[in-house]
ZAZAMAR-421287 format. One line per field, with one value per atom (N, C-alpha, C, CB): residue number from 1; atom name; chain; x, y, z; residue in one letter. Coordinates in nm, 3 decimals, decimal comma. Glycine has a CB too. Layout:
BEGIN
num: c(NUM ...) $
atome: c(CA ...) $
chaine: c(A ...) $
X: c(X ...) $
Y: c(Y ...) $
Z: c(Z ...) $
residu: c(A ...) $
END
This chain:
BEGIN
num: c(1 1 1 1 2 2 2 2 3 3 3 3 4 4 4 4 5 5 5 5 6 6 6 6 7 7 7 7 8 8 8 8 9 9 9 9 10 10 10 10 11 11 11 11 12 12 12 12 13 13 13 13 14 14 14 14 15 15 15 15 16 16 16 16 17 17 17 17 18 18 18 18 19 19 19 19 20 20 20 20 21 21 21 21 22 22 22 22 23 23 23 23 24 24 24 24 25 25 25 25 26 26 26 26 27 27 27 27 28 28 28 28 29 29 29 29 30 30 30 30 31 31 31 31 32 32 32 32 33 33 33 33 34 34 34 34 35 35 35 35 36 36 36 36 37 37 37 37 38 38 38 38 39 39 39 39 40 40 40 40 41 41 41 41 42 42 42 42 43 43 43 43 44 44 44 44 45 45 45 45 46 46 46 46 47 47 47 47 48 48 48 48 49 49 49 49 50 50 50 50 51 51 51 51 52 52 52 52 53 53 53 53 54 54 54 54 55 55 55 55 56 56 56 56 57 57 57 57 58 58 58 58 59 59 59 59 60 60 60 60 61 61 61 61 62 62 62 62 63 63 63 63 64 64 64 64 65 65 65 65 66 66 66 66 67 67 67 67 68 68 68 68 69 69 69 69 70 70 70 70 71 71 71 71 72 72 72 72 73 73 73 73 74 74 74 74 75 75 75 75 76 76 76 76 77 77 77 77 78 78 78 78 79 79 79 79 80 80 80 80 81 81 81 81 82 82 82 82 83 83 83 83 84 84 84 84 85 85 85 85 86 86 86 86 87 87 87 87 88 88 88 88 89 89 89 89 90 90 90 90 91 91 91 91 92 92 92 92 93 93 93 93 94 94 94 94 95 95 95 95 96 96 96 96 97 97 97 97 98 98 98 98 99 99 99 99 100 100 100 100 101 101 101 101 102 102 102 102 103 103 103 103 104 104 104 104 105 105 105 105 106 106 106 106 107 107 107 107 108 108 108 108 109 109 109 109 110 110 110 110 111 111 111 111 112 112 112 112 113 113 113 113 114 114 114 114 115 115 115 115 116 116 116 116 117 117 117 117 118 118 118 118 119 119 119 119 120 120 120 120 121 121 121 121 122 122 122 122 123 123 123 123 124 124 124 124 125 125 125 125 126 126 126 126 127 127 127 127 128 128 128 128 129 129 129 129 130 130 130 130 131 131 131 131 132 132 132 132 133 133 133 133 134 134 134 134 135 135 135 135 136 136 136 136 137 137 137 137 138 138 138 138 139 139 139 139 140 140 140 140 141 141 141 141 142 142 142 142 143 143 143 143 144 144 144 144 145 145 145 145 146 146 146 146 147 147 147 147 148 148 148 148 149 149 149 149 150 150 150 150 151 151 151 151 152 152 152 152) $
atome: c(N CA C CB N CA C CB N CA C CB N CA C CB N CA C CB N CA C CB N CA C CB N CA C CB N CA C CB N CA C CB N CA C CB N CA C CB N CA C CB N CA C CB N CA C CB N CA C CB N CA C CB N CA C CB N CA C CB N CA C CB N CA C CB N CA C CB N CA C CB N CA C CB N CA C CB N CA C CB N CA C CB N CA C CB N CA C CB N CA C CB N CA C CB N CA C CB N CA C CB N CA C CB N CA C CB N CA C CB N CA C CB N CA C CB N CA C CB N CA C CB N CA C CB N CA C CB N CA C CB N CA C CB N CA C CB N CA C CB N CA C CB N CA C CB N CA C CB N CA C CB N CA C CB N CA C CB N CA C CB N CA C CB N CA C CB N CA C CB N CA C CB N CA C CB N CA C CB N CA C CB N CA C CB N CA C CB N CA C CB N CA C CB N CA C CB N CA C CB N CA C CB N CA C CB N CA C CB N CA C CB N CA C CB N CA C CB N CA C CB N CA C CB N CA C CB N CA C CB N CA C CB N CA C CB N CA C CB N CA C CB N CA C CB N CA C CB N CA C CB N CA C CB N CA C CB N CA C CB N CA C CB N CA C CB N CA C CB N CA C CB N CA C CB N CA C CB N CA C CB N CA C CB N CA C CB N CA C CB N CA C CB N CA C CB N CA C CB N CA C CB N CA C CB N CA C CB N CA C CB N CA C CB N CA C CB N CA C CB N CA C CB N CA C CB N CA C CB N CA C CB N CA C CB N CA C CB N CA C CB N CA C CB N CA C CB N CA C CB N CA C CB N CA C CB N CA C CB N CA C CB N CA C CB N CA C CB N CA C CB N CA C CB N CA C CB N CA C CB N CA C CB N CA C CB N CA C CB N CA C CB N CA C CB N CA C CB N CA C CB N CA C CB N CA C CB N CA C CB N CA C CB N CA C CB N CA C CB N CA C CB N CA C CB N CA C CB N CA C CB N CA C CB N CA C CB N CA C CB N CA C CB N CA C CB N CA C CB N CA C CB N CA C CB N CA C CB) $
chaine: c(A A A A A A A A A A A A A A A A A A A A A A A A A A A A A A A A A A A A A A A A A A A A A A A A A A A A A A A A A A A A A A A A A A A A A A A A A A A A A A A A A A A A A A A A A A A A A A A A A A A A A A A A A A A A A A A A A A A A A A A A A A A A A A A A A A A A A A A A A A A A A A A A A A A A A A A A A A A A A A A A A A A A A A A A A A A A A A A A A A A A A A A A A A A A A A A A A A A A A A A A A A A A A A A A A A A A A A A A A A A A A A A A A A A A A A A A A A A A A A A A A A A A A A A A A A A A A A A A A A A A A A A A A A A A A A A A A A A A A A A A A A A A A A A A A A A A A A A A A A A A A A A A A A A A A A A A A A A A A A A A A A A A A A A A A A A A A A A A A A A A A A A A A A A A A A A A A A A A A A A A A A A A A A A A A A A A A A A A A A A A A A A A A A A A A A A A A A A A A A A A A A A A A A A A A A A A A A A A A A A A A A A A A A A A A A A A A A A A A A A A A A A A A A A A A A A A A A A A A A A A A A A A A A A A A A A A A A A A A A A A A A A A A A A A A A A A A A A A A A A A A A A A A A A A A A A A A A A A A A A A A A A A A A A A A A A A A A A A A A A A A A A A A A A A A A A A A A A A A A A A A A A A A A A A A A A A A A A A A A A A A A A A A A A A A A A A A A A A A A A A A A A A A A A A) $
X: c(1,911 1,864 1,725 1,963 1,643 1,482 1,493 1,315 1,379 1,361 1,327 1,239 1,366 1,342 1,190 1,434 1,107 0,989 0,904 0,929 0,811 0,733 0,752 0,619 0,778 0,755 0,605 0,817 0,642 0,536 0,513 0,535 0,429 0,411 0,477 0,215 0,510 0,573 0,483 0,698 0,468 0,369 0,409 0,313 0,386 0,487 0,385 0,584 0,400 0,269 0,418 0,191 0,344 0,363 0,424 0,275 0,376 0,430 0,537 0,352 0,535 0,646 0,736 0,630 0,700 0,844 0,777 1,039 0,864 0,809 0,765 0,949 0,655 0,626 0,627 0,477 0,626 0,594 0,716 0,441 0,840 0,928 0,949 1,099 1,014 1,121 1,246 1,113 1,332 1,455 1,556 1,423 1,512 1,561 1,713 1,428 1,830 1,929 1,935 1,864 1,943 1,965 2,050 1,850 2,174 2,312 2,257 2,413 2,325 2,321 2,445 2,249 2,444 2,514 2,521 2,457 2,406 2,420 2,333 2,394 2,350 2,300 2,319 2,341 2,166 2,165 2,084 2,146 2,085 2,006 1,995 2,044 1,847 1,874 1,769 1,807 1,884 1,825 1,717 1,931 1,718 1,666 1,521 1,745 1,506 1,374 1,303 1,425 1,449 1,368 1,364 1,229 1,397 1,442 1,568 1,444 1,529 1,645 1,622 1,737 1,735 1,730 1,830 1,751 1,757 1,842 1,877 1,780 1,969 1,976 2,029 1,988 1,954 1,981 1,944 1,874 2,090 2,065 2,088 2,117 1,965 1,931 2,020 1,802 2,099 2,190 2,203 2,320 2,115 2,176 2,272 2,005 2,311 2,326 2,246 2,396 2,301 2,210 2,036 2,212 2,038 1,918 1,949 1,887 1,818 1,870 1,856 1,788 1,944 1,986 1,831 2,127 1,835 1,725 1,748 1,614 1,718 1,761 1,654 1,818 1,653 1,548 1,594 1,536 1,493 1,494 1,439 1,420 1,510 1,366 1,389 1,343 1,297 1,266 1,198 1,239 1,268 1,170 1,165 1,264 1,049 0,998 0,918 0,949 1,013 0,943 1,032 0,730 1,161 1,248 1,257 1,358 1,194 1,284 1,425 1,178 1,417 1,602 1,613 1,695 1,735 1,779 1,901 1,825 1,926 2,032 2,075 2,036 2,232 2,242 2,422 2,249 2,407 2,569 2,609 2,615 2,747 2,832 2,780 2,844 2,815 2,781 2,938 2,755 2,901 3,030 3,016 3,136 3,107 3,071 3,134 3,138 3,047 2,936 2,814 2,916 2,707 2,585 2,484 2,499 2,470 2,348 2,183 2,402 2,065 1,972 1,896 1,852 1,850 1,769 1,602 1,792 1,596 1,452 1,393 1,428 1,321 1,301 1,126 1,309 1,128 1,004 0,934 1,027 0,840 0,764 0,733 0,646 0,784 0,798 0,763 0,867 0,659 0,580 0,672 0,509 0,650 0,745 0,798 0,691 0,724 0,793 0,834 0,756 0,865 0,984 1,076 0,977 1,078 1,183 1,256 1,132 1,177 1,232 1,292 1,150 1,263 1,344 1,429 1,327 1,449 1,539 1,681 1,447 1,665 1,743 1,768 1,689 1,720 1,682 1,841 1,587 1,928 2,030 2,103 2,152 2,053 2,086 2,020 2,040 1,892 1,776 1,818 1,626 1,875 1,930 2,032 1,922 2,106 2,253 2,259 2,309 2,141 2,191 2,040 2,234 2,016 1,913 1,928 1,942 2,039 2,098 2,174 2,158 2,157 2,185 2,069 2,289 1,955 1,860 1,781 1,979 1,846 1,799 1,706 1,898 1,624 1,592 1,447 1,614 1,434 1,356 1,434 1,226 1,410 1,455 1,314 1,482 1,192 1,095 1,005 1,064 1,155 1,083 1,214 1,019 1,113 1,231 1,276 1,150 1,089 1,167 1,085 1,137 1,165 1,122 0,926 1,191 0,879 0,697 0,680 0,580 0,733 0,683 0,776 0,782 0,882 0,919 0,832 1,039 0,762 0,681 0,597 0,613 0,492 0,386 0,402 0,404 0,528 0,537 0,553 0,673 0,619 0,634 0,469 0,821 0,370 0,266 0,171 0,232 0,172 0,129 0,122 0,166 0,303 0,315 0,279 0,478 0,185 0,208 0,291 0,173 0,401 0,538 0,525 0,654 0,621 0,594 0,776 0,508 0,788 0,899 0,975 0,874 1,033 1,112 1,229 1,156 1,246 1,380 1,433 1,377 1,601 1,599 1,719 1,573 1,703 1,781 1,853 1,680 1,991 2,111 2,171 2,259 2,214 2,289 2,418 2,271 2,466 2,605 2,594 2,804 2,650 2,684 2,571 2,703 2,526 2,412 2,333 2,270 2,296 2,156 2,098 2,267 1,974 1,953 1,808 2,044 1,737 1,615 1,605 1,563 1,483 1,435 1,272 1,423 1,272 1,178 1,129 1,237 0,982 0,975 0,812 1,096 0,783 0,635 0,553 0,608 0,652 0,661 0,731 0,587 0,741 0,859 0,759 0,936 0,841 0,863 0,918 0,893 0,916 0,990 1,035 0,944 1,081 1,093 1,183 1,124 1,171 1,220 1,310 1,100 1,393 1,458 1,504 1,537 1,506 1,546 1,673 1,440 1,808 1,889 1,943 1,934 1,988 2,010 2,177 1,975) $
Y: c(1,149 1,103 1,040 1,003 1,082 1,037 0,850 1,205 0,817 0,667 0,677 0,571 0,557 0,611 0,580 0,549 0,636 0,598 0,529 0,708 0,471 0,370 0,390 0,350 0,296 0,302 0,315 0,200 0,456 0,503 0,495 0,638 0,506 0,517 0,657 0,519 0,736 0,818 0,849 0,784 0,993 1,070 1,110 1,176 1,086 1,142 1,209 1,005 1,340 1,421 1,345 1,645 1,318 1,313 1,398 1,303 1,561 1,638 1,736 1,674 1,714 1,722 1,682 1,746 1,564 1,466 1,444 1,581 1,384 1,332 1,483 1,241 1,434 1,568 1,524 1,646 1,366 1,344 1,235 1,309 1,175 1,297 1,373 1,248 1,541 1,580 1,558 1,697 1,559 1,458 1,552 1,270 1,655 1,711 1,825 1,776 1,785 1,825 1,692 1,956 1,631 1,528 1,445 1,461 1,409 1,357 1,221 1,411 1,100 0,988 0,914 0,930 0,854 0,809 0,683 0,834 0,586 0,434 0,379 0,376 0,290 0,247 0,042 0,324 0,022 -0,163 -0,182 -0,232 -0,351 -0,406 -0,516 -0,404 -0,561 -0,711 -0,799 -0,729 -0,849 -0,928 -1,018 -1,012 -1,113 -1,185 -1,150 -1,254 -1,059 -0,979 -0,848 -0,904 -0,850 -0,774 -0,612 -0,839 -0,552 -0,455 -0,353 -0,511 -0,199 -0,146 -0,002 -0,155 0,015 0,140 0,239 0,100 0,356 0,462 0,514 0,568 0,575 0,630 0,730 0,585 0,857 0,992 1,062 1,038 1,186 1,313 1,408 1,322 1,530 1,647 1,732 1,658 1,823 1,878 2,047 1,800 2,106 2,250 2,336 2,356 2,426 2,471 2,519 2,530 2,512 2,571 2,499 2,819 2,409 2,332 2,176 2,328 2,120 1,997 1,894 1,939 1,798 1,684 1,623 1,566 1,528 1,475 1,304 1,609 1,198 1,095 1,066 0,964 1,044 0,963 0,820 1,047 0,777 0,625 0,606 0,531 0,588 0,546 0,370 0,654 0,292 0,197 0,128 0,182 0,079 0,080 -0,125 0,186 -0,168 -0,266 -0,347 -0,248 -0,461 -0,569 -0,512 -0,539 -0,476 -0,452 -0,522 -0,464 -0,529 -0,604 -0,561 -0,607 -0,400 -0,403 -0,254 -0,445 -0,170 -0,053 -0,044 -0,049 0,088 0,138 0,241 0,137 0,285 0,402 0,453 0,353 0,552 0,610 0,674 0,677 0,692 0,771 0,756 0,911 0,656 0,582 0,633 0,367 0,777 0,835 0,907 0,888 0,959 1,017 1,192 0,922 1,328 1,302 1,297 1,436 1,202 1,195 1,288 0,993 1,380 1,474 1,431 1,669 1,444 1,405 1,546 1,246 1,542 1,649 1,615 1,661 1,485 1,442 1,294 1,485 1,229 1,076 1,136 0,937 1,097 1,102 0,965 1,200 1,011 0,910 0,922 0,900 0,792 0,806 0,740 0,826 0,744 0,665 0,537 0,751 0,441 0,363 0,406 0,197 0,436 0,536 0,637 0,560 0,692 0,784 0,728 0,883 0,637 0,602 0,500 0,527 0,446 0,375 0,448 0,263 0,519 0,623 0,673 0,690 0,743 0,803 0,700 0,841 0,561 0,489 0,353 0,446 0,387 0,278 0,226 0,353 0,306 0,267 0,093 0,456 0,173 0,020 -0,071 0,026 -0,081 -0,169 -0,276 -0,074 -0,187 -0,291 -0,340 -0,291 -0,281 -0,305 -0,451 -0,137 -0,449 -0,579 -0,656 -0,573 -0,636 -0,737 -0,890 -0,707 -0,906 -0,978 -1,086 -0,910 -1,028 -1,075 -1,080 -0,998 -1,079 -1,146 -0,987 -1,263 -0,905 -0,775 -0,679 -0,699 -0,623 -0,680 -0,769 -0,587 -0,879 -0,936 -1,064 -0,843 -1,192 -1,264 -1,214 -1,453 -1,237 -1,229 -1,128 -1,259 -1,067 -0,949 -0,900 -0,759 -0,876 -0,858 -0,711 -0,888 -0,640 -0,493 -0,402 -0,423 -0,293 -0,185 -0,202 0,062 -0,185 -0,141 -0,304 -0,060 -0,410 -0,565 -0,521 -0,756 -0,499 -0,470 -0,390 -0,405 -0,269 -0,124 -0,235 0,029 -0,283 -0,389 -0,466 -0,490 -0,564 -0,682 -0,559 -0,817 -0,468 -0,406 -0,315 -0,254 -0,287 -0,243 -0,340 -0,182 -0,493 -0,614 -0,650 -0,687 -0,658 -0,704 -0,533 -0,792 -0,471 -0,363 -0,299 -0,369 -0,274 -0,228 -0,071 -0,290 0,044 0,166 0,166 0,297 0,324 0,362 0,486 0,408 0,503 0,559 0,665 0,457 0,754 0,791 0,877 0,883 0,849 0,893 0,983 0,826 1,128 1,205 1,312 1,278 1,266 1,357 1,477 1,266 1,558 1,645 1,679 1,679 1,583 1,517 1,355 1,640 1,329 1,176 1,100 1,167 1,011 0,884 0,986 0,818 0,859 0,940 0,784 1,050 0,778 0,649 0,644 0,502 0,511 0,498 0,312 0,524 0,310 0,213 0,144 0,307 0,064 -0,022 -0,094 -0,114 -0,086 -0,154 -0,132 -0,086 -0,224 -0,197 -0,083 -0,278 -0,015 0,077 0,112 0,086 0,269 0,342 0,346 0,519 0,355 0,364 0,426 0,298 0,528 0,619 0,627 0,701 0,626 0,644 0,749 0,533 0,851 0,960 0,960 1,048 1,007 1,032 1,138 0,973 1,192 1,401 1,328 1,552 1,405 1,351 1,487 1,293 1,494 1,633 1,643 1,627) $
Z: c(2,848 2,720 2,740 2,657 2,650 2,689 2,589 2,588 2,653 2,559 2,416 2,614 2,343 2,219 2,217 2,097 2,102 2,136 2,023 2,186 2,039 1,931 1,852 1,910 1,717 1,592 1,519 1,557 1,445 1,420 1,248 1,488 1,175 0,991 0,985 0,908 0,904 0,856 0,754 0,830 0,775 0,671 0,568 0,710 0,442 0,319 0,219 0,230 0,145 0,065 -0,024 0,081 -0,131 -0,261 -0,335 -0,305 -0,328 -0,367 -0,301 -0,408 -0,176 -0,061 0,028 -0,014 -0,013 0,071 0,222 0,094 0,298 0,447 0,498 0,567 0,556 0,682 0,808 0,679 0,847 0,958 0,972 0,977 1,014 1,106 0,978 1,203 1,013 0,935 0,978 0,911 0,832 0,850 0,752 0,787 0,715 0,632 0,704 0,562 0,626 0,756 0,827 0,870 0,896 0,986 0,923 1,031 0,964 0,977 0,984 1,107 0,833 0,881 0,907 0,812 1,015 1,130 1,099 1,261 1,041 1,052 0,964 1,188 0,858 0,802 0,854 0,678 0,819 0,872 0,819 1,018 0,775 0,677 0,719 0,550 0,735 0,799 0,676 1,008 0,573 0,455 0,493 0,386 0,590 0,603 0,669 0,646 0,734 0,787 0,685 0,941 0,570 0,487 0,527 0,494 0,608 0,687 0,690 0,776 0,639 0,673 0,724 0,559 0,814 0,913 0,885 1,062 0,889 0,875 1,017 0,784 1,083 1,159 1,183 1,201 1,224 1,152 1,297 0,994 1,279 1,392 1,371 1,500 1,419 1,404 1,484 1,430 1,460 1,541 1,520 1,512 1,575 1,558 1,733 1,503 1,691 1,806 1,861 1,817 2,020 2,163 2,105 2,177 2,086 2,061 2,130 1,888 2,162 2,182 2,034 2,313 2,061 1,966 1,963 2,031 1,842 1,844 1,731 1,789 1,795 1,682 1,609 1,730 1,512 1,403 1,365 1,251 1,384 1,329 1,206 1,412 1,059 0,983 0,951 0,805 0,958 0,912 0,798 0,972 0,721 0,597 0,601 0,408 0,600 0,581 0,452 0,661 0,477 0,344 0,214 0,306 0,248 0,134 -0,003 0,181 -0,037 -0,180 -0,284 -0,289 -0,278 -0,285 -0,248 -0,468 -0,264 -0,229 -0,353 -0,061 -0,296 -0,338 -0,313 -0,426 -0,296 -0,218 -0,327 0,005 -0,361 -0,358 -0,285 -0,443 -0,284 -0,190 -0,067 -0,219 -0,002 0,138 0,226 0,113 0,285 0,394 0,460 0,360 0,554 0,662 0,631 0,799 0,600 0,684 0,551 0,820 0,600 0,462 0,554 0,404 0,454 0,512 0,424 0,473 0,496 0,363 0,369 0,379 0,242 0,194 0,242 0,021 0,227 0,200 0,204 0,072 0,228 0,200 0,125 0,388 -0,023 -0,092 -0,160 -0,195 -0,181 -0,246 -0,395 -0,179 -0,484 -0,583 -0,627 -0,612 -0,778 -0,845 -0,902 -0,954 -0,960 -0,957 -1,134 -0,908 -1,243 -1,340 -1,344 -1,411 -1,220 -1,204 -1,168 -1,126 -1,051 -0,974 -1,099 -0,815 -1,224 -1,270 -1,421 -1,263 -1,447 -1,527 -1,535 -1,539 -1,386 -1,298 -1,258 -1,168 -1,255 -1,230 -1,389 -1,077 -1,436 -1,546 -1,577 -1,706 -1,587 -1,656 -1,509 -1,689 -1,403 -1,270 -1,302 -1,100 -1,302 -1,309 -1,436 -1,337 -1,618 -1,675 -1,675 -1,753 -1,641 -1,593 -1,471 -1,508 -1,361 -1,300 -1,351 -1,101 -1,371 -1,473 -1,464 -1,636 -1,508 -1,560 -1,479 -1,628 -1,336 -1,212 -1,101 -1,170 -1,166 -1,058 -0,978 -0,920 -1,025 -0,944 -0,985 -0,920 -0,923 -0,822 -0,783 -0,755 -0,926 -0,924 -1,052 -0,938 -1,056 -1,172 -1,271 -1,139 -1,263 -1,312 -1,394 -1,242 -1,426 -1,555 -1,677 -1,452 -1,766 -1,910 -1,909 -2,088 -1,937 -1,974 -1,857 -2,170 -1,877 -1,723 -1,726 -1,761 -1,788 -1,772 -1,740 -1,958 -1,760 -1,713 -1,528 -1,857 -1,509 -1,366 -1,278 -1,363 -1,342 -1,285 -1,250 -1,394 -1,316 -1,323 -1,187 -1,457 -1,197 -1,111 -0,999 -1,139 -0,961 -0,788 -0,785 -0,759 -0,849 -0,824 -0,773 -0,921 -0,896 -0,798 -0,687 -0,807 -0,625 -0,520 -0,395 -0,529 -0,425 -0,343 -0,289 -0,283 -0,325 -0,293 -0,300 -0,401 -0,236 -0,288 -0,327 -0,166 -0,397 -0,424 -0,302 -0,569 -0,216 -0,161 -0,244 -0,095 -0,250 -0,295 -0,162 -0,447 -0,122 -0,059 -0,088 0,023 -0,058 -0,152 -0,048 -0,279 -0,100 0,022 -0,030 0,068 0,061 0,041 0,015 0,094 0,095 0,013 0,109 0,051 0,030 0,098 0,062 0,272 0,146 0,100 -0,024 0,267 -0,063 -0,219 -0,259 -0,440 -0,249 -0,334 -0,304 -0,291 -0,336 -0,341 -0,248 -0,526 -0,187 -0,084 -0,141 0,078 -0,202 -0,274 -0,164 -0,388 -0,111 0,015 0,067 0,123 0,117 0,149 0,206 0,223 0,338 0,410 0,512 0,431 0,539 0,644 0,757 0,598 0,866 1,002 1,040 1,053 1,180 1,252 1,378 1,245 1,462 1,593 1,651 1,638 1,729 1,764 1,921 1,757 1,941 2,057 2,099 2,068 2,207 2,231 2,272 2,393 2,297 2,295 2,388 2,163 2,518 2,594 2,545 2,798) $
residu: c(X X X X X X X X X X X X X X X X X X X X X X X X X X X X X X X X X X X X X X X X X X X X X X X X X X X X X X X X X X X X X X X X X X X X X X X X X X X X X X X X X X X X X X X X X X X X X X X X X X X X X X X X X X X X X X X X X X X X X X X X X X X X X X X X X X X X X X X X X X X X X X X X X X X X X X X X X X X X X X X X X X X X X X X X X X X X X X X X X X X X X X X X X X X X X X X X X X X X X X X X X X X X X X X X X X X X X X X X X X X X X X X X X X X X X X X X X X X X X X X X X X X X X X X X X X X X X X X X X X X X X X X X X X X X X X X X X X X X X X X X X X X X X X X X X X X X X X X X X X X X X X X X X X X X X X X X X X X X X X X X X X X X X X X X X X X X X X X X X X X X X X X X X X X X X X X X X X X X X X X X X X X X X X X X X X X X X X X X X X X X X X X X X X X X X X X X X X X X X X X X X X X X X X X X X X X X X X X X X X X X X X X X X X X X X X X X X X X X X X X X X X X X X X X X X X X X X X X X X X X X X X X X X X X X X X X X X X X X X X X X X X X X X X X X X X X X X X X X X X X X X X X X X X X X X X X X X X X X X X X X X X X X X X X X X X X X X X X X X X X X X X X X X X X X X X X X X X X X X X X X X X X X X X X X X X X X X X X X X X X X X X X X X X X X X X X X X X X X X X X X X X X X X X X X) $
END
């Protein structure tokens, strides 16, 4: 098994989803969240036959919230994209008012375009991260991180 190796930025086109790792297909294995650092890791493996294994790390930093459905084994992902924050908030609007009302994921806004506003302020981007079956959700967060491992 080789070392895992530096954490690197992760390249994402806008109109194509990550290019730099691809992750698309890759089995997630482990999800961790460390509230207090603001931090959460995906941990995902590439597996075909007569090929070697390969792990992905993604890291997404300066979280301010997430969300994920159908959190089971096995979660395949399609994609981790980048999403304007009026999509991502359209697309999810019915969560956003729904915990509102509970502090999430900000106390400091009434209606969705005053929320879009406050996460463009604080420089935040939108993540969606979109599975094939299993995990599906979106990662509100300053920025992703990667780290790769060949796995014999």
């Amino acid at each position: 098994m080789d070392e895992l190796s530096e954490w690197q930025e992760c390249q994402i086109d806008p109109s194509r989803g990550m290019e730099v790792p691809a992750v698309h297909d890759n089995y997630v294995t482990a999800l961790s969240i460390d509230l207090e650092q603001g931090t959460l890791i995906l941990k995902t493996l590439y597996q075909e036959m007569n090929q070697r294994e390969e792990q992905t790390d993604l890291r997404f930093f300066g979280v301010l919230a997430h969300h994920f459905n159908d959190i089971m084994a096995p979660s395949i992902l399609f994609d981790v994209e980048w999403n304007t924050f009026q999509t991502l908030l359209n697309e999810w609007e019915w969560l956003f008012l729904k915990r509102k009302k509970h502090g999430w994921p900000l106390r400091s806004y009434e209606t969705i375009p005053e929320l879009e506003n406050v996460l463009k302020e604080r420089d935040l981007k939108a993540y969606r991260v979109r599975g094939i079956c299993g995990l599906d959700g979106f990662v509100i967060a300053e920025k992703v991180e990667y780290r790769t491992q060949a796995i014999n």
